[in-house]
ROBANU-954113 format. One record per residue: residue in one letter; x, z, y negated of N, C-alpha, C in turn. Coordinates in steps of 0.1 Angstrom, whole numbers, plus 5000, padded with zeros to 4 digits. Layout:
// ROBANU-954113
aXZYXZYXZY/...
END
This chain:
// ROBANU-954113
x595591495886596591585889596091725889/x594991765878594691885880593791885891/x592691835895592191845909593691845925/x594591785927595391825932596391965929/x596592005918597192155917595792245924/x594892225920593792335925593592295939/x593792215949593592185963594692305968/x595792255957597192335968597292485961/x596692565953595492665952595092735960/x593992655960593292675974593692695986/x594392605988595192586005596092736003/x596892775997597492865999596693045996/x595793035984595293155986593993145993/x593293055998592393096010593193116020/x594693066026594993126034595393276037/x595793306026596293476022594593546021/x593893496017593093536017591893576032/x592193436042592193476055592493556068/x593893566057594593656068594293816063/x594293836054593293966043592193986052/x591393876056589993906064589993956073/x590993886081591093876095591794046103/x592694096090592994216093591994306093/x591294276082590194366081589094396088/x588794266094587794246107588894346120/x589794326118590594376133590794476131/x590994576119590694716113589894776116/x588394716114587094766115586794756128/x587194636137586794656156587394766158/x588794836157589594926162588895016161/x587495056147587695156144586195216150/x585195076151583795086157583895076169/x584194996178584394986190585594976197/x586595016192587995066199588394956205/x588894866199589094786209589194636195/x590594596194590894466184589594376184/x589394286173588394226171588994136162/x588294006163588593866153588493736152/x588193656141587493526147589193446147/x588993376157590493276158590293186146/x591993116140592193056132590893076119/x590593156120589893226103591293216089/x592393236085593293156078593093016076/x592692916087592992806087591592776077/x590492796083589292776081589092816067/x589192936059589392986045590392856039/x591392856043591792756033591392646033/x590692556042590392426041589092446032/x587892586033586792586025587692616011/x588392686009588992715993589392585985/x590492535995590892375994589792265988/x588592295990586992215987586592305972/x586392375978585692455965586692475951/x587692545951588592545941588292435929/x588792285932588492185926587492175923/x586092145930584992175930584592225915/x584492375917584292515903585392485893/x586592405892586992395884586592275876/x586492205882585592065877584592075870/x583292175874582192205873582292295857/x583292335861583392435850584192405836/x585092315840585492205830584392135820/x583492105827582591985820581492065807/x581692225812580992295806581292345794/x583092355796583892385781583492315767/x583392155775583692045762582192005757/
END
């Protein structure tokens, strides 16, 4: 159960977390070379890597408490 709370974690703040990126990449093209910039579906892609790792480091880090 706790490896599933940390998937949907994951899934939701690597997505916030994507879209964070993705402005910031489109920020920074506007601002170097005038002109929008950005990798497509970068949200999607952040959260499916967060979705992995979350559980992952939490596990990991679990085993170290006890």
């Amino acid at each position: 159960m706790r490896a599933f709370i940390g998937m949907i974690v994951g899934i939701i703040g690597g997505f916030v977390l994507g879209i964070a990126l993705s402005s910031f990449i489109g920020i920074l093209g506007m601002m170097v070379f005038n002109q929008p910039m950005g990798i497509k579906f970068l949200p999607y892609f952040t959260a499916i890597l967060c979705a992995v790792l979350v559980p992952y480091l939490d596990h990991k880090n679990a085993g170290k408490k006890s």
